[in-house]
PyMOL commands that place a pseudoatom at each C-alpha (Angstrom):
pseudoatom trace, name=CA, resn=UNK, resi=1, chain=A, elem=C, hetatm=0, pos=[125.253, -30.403, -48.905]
pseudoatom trace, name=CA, resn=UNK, resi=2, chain=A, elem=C, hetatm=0, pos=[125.115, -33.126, -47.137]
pseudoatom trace, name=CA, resn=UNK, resi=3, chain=A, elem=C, hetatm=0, pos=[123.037, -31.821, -44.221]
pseudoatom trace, name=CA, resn=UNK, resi=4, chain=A, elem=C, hetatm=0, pos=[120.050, -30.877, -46.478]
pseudoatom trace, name=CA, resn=UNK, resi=5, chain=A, elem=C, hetatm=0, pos=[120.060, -34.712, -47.072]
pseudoatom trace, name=CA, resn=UNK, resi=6, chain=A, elem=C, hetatm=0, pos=[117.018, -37.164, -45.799]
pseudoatom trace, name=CA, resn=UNK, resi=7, chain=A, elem=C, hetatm=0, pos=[117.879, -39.405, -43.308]
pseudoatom trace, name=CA, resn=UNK, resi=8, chain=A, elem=C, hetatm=0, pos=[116.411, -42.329, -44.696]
pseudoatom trace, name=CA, resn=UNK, resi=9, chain=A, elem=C, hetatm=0, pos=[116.882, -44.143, -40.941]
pseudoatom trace, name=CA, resn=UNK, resi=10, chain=A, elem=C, hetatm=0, pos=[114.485, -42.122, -39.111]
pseudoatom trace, name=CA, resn=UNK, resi=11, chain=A, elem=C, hetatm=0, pos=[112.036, -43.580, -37.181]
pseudoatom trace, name=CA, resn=UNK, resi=12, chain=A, elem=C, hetatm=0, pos=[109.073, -42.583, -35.889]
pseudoatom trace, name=CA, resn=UNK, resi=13, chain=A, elem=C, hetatm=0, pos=[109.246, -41.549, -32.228]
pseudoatom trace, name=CA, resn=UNK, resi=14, chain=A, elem=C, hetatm=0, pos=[109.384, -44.655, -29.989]
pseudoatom trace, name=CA, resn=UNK, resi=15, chain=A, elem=C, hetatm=0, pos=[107.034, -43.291, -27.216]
pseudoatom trace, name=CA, resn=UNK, resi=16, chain=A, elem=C, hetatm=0, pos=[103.832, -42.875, -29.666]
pseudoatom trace, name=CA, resn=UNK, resi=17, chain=A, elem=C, hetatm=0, pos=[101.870, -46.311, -30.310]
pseudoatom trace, name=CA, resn=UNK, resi=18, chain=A, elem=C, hetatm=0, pos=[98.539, -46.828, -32.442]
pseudoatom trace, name=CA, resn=UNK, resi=19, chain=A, elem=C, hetatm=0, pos=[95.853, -48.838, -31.481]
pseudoatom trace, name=CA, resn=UNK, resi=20, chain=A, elem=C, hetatm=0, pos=[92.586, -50.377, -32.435]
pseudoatom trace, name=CA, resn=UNK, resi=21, chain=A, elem=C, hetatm=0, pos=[89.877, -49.883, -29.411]
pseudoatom trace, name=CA, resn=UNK, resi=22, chain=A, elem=C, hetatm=0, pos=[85.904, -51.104, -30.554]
pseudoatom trace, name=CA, resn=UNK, resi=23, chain=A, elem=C, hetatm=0, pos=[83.757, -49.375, -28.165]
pseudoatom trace, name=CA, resn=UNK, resi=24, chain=A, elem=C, hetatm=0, pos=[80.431, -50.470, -27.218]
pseudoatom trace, name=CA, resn=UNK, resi=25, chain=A, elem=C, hetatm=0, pos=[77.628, -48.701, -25.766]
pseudoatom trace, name=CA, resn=UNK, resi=26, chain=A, elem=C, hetatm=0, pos=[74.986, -48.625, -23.645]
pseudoatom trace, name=CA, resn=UNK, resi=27, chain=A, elem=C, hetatm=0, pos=[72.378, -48.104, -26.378]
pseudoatom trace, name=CA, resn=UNK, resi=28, chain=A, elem=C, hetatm=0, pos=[73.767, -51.165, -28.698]
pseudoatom trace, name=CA, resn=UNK, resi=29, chain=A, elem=C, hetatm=0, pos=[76.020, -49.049, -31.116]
pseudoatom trace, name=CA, resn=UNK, resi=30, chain=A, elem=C, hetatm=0, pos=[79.504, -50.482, -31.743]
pseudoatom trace, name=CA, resn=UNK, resi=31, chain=A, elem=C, hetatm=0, pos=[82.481, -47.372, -32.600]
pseudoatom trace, name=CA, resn=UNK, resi=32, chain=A, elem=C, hetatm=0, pos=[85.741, -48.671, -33.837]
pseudoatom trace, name=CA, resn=UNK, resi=33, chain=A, elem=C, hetatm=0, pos=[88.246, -46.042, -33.005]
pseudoatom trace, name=CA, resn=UNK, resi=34, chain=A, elem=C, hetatm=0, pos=[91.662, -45.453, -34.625]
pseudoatom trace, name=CA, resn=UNK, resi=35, chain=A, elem=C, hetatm=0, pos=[94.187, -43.529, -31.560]
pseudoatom trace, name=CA, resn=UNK, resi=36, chain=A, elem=C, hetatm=0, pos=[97.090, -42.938, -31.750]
pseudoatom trace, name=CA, resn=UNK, resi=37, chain=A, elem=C, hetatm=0, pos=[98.850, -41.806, -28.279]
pseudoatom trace, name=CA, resn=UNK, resi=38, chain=A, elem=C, hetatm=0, pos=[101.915, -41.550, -26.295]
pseudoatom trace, name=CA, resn=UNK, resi=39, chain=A, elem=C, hetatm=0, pos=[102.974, -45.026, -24.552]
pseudoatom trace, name=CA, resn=UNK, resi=40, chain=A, elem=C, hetatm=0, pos=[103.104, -42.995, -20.766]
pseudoatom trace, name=CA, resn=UNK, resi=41, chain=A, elem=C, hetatm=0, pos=[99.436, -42.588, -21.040]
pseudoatom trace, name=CA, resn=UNK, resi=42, chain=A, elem=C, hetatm=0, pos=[97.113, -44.745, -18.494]
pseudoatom trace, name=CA, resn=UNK, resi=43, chain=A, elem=C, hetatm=0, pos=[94.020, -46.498, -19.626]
pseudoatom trace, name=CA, resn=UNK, resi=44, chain=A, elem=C, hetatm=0, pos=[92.070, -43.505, -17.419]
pseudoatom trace, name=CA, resn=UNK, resi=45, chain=A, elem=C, hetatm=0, pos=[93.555, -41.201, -19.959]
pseudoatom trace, name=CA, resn=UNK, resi=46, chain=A, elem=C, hetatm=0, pos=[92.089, -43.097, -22.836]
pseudoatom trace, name=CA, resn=UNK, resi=47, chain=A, elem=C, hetatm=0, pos=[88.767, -43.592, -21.822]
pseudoatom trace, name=CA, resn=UNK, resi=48, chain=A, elem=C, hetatm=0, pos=[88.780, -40.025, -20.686]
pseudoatom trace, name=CA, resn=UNK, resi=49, chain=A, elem=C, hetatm=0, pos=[89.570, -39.165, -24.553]
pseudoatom trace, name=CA, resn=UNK, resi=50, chain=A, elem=C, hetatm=0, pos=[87.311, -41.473, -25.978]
pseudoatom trace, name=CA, resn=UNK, resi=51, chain=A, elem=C, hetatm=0, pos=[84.513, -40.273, -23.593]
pseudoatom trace, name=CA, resn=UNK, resi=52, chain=A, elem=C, hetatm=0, pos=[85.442, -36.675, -24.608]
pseudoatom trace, name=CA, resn=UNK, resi=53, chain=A, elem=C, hetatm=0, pos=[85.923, -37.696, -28.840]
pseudoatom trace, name=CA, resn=UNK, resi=54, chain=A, elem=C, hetatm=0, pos=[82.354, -39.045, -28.297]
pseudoatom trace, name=CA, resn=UNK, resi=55, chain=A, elem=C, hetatm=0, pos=[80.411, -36.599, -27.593]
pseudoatom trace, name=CA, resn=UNK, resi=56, chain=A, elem=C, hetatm=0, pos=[80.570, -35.272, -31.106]
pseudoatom trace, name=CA, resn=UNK, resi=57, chain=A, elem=C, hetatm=0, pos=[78.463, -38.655, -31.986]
pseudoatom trace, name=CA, resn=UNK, resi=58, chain=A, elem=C, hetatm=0, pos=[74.679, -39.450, -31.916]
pseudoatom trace, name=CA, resn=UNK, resi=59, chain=A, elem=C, hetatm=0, pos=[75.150, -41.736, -29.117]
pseudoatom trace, name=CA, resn=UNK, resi=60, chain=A, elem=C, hetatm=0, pos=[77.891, -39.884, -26.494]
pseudoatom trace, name=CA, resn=UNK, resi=61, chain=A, elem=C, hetatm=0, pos=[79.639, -42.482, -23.791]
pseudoatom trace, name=CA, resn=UNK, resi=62, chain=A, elem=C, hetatm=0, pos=[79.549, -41.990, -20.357]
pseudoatom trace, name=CA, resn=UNK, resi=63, chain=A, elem=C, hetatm=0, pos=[83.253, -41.541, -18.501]
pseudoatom trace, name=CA, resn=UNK, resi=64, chain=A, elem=C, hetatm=0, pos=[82.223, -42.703, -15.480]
pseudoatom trace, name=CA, resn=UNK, resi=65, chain=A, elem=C, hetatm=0, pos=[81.058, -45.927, -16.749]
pseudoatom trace, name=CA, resn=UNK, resi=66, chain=A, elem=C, hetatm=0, pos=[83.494, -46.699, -18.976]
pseudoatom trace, name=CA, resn=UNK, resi=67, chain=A, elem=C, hetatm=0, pos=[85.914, -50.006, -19.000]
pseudoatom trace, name=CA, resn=UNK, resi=68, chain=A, elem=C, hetatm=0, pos=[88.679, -51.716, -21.100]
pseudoatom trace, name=CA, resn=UNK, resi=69, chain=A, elem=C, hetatm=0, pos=[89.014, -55.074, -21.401]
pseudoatom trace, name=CA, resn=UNK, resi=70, chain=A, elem=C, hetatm=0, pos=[91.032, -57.477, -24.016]
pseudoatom trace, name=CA, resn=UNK, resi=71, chain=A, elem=C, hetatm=0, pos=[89.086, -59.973, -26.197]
pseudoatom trace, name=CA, resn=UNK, resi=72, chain=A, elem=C, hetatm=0, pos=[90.708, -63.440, -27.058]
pseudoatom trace, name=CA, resn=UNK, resi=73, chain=A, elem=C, hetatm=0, pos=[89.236, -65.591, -29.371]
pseudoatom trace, name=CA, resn=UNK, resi=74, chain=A, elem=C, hetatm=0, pos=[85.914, -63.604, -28.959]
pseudoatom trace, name=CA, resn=UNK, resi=75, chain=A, elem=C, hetatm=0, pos=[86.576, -64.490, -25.178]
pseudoatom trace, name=CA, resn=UNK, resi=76, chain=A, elem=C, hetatm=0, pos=[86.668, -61.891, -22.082]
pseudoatom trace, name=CA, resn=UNK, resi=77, chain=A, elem=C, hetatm=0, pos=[90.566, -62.530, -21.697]
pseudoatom trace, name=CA, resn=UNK, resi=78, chain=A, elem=C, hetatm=0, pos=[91.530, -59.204, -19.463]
pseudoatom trace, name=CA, resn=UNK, resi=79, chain=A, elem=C, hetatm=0, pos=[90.396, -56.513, -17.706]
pseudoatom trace, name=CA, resn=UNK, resi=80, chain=A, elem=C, hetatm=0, pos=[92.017, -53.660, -17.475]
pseudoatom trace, name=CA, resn=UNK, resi=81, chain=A, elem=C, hetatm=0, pos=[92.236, -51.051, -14.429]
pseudoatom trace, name=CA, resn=UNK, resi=82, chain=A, elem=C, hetatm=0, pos=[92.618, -47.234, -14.741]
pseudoatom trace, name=CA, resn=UNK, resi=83, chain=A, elem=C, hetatm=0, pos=[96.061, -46.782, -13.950]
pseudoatom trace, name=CA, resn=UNK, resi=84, chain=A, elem=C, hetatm=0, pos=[97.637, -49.433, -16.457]
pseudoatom trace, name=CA, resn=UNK, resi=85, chain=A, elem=C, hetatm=0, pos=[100.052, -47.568, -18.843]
pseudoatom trace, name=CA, resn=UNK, resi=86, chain=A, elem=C, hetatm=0, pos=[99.302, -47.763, -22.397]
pseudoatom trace, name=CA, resn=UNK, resi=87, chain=A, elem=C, hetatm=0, pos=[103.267, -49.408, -23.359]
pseudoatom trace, name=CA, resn=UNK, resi=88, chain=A, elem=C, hetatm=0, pos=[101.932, -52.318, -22.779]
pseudoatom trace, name=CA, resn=UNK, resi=89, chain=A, elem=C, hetatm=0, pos=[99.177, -53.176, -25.268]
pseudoatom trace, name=CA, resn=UNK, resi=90, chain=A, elem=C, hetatm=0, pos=[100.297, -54.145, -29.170]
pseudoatom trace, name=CA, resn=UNK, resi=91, chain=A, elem=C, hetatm=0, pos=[98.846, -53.086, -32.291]
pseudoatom trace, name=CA, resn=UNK, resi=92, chain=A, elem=C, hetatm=0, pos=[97.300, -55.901, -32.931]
pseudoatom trace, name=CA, resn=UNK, resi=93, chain=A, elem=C, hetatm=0, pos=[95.219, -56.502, -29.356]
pseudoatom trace, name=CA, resn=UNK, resi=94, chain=A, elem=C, hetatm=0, pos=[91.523, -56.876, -29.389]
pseudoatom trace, name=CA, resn=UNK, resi=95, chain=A, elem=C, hetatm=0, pos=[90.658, -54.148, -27.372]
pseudoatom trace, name=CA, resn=UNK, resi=96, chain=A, elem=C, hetatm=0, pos=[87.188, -52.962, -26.246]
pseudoatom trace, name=CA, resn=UNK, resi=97, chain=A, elem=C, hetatm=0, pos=[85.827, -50.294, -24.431]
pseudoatom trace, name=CA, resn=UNK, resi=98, chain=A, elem=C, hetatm=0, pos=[82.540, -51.003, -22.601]
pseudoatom trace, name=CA, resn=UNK, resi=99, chain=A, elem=C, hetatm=0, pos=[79.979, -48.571, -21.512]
pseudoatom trace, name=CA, resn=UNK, resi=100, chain=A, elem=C, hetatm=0, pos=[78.382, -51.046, -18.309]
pseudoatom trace, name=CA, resn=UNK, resi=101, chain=A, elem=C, hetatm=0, pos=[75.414, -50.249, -17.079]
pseudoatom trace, name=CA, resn=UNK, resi=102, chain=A, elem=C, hetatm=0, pos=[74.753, -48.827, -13.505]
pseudoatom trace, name=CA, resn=UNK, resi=103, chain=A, elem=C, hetatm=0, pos=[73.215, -50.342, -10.883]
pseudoatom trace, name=CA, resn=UNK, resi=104, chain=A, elem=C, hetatm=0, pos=[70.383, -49.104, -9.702]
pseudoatom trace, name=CA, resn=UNK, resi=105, chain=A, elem=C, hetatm=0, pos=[70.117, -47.147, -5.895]
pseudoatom trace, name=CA, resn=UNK, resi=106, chain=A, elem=C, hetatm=0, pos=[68.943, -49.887, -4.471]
pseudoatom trace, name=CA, resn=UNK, resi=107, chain=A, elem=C, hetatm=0, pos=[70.665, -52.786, -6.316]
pseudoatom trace, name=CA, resn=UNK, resi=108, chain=A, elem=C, hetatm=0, pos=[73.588, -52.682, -3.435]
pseudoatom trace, name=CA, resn=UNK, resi=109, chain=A, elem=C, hetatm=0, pos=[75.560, -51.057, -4.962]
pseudoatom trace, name=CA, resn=UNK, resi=110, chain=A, elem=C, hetatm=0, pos=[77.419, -50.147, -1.786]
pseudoatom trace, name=CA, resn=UNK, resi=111, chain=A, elem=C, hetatm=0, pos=[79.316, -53.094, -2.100]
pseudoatom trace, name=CA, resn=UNK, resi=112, chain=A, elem=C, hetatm=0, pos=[81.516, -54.023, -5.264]
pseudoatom trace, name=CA, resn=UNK, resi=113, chain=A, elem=C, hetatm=0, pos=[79.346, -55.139, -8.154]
pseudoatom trace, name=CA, resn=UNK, resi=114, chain=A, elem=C, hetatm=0, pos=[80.501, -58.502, -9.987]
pseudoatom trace, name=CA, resn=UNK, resi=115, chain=A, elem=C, hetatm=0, pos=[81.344, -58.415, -13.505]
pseudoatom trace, name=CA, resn=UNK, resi=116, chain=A, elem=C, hetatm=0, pos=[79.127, -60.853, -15.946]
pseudoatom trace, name=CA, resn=UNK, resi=117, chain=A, elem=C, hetatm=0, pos=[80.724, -61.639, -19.357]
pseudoatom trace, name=CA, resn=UNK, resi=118, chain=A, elem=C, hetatm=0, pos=[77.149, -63.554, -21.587]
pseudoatom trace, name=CA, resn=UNK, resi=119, chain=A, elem=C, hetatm=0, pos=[79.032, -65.044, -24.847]
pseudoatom trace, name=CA, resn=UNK, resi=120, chain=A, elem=C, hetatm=0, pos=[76.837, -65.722, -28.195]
pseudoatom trace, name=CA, resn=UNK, resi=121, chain=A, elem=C, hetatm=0, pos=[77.153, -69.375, -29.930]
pseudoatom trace, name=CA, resn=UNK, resi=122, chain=A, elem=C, hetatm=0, pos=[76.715, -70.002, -33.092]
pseudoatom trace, name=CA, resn=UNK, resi=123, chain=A, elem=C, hetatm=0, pos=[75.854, -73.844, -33.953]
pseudoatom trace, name=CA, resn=UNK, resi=124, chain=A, elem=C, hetatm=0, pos=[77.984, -75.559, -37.088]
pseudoatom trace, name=CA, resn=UNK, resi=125, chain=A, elem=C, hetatm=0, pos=[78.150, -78.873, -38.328]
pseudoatom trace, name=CA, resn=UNK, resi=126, chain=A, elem=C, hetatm=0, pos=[81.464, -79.602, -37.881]
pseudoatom trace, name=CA, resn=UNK, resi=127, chain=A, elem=C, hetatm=0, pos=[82.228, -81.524, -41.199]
pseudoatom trace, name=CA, resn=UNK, resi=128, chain=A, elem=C, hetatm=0, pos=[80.335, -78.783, -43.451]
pseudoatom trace, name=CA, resn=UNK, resi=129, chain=A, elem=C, hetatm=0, pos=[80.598, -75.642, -41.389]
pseudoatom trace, name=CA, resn=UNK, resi=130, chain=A, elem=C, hetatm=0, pos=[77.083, -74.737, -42.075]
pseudoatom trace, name=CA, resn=UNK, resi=131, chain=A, elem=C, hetatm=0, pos=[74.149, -74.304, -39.097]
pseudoatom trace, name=CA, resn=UNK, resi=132, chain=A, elem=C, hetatm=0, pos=[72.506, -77.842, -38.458]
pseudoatom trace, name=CA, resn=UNK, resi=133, chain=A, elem=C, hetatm=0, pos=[68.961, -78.689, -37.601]
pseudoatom trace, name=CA, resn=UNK, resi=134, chain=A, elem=C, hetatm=0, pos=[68.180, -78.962, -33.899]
pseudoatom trace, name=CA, resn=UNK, resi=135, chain=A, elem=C, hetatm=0, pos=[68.676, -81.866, -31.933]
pseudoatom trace, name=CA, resn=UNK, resi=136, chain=A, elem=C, hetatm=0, pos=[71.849, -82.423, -34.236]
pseudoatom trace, name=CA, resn=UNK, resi=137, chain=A, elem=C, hetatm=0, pos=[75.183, -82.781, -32.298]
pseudoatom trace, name=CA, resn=UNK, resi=138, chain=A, elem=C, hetatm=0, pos=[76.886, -79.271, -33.613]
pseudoatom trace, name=CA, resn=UNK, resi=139, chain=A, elem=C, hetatm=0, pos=[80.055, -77.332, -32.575]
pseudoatom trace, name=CA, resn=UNK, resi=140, chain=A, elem=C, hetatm=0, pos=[79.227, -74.058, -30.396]
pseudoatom trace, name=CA, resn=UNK, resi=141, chain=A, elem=C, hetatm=0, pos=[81.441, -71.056, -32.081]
pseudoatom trace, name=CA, resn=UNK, resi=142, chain=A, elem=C, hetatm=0, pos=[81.781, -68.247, -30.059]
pseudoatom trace, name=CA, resn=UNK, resi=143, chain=A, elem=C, hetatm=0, pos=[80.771, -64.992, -32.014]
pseudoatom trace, name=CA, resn=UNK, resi=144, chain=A, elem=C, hetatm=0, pos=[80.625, -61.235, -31.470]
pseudoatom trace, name=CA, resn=UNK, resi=145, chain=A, elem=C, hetatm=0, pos=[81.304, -58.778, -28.824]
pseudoatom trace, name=CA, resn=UNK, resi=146, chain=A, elem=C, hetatm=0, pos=[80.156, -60.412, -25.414]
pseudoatom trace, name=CA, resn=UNK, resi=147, chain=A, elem=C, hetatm=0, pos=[77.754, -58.794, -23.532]
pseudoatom trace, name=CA, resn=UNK, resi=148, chain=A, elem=C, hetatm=0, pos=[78.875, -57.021, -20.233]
pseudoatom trace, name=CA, resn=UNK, resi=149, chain=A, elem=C, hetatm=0, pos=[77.087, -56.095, -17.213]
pseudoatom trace, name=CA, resn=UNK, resi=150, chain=A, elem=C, hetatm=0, pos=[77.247, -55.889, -13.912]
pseudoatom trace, name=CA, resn=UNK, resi=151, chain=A, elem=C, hetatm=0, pos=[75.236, -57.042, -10.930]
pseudoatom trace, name=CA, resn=UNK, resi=152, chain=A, elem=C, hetatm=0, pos=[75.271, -56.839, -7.140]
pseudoatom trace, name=CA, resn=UNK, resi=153, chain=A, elem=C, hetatm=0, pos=[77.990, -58.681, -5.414]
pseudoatom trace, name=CA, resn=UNK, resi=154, chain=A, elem=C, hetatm=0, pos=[76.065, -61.555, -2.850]
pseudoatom trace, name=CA, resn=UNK, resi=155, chain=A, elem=C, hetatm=0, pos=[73.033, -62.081, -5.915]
pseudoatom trace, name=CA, resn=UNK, resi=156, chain=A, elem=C, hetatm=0, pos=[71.480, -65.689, -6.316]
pseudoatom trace, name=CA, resn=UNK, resi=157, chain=A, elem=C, hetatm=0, pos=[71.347, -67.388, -9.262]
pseudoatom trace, name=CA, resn=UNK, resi=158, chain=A, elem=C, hetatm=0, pos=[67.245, -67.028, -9.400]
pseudoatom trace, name=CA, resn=UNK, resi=159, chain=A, elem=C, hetatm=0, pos=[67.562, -63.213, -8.660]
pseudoatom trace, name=CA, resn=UNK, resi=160, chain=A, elem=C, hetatm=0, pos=[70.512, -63.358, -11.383]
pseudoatom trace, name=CA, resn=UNK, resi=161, chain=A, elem=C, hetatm=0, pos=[67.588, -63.409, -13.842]
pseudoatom trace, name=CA, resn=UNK, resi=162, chain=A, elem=C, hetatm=0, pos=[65.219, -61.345, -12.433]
pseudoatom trace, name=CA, resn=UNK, resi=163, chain=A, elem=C, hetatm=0, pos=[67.906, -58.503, -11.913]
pseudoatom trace, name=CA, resn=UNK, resi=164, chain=A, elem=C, hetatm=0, pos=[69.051, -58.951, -15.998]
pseudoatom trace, name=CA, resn=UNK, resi=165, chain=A, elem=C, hetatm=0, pos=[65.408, -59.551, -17.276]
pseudoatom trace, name=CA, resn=UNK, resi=166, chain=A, elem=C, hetatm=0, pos=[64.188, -56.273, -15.053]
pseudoatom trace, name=CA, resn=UNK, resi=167, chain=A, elem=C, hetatm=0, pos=[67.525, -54.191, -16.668]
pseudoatom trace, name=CA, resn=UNK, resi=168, chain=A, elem=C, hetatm=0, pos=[67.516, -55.526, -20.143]
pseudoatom trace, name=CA, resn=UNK, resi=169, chain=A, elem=C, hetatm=0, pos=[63.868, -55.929, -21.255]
pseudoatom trace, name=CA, resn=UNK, resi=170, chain=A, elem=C, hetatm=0, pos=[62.154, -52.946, -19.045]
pseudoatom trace, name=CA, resn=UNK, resi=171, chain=A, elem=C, hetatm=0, pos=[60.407, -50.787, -21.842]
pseudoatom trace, name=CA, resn=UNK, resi=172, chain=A, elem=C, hetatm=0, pos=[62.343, -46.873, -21.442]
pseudoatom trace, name=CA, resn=UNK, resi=173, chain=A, elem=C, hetatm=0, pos=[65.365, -47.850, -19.767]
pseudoatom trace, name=CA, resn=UNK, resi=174, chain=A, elem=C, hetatm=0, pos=[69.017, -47.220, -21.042]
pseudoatom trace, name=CA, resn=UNK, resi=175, chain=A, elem=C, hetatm=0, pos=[69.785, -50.727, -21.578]
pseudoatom trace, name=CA, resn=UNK, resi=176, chain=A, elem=C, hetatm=0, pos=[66.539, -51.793, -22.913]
pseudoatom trace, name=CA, resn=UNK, resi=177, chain=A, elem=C, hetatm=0, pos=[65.566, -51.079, -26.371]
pseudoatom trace, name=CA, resn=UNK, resi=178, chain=A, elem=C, hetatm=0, pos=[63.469, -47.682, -26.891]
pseudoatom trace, name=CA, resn=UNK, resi=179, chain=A, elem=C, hetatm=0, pos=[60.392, -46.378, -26.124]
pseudoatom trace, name=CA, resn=UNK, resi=180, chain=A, elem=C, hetatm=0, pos=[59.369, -46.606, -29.626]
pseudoatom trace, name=CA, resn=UNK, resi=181, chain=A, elem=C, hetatm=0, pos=[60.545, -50.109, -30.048]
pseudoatom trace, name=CA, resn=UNK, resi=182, chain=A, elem=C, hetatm=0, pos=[58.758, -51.165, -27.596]
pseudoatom trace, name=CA, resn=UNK, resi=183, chain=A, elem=C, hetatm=0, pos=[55.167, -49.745, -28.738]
pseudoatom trace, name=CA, resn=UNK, resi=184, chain=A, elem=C, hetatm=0, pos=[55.993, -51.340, -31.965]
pseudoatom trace, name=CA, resn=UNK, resi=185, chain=A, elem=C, hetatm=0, pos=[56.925, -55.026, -30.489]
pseudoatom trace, name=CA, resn=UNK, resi=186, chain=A, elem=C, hetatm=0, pos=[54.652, -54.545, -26.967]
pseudoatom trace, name=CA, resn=UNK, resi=187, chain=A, elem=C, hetatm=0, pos=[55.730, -55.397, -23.780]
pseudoatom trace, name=CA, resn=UNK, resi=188, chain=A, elem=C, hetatm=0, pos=[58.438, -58.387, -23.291]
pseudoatom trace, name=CA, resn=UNK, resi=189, chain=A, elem=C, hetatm=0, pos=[56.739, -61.902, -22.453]
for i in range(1, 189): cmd.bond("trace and resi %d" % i, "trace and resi %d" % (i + 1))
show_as sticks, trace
zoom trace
């Protein structure tokens, strides 16, 4: 009778939440993931999963260097640590898992590293929203994932440049592009 019935009221259980993380890694490749997980969860949790998930695919993330933050407006809005519980992201947050770098041994990294967020611009005329020639005044759209990396906490602005020029354009390394690529384009200017 009337216990066989549907109950056309039922809602899903409250405690599981879906979200859309992009994760980024080391090598360049960008994953968009599709989880679904229980709201008690901590952000740990998650990038222990998504660490774990990943190693199924050609280019496997690292736990241990793994971090969440929030995009806004193709900004760096948040950061996220380890222990936050999942209840309190939406469905509909920009959310992006980073695989950063290390430093190296002898980069300092005995003392906290500092975070560095590089945003890409796009230049637009403002009137036609096309790209202008240069020298023209132009609006500056912000585009992409931002870059992140980390550097030594007490660095200079000229060693700033020498640190990310030595980590991003050294032929072999895991944050420079590959061996191969590099035979093919030579060494960086």
């Amino acid at each position: 009778g009337a216990a066989d019935a549907p109950d056309w009221d039922w809602e899903p259980d409250d405690e599981i939440m879906e979200l859309r993380v992009i994760s980024s890694h080391l090598c360049g490749r960008i994953v968009r993931w599709h989880i679904i997980a229980r709201r008690e969860l901590t952000v740990g949790d998650l990038l222990r999963a998504l660490a774990r998930r990943s190693q199924l695919t050609p280019t496997p993330l690292n736990e241990r260097a793994l971090m969440m933050v929030e995009l806004l407006h193709n900004k760096l809005h948040k950061t996220f640590a380890p222990s936050m519980k999942l209840e309190r992201f939406r469905k509909d947050d920009c959310l992006v898992v980073y695989e950063i770098p290390p430093l190296p041994s002898d980069a300092g990294a005995h003392r906290r590293p500092i975070l560095v967020a590089c945003h890409a611009r796009l230049a637009r005329d403002p009137s036609t929203r096309l790209f202008v020639e240069k020298g023209e005044e132009a609006l500056r759209d912000l585009v992409s994932l931002p870059l992140l990396f980390q550097v030594p906490a007490g660095i200079s602005e000229a060693n700033l440049y020498e640190f990310a020029h030595a980590g991003f354009y050294r032929p072999g390394t895991a944050v420079g592009y590959s061996r191969g690529a590099a035979a093919r384009r030579g060494p960086p200017a």
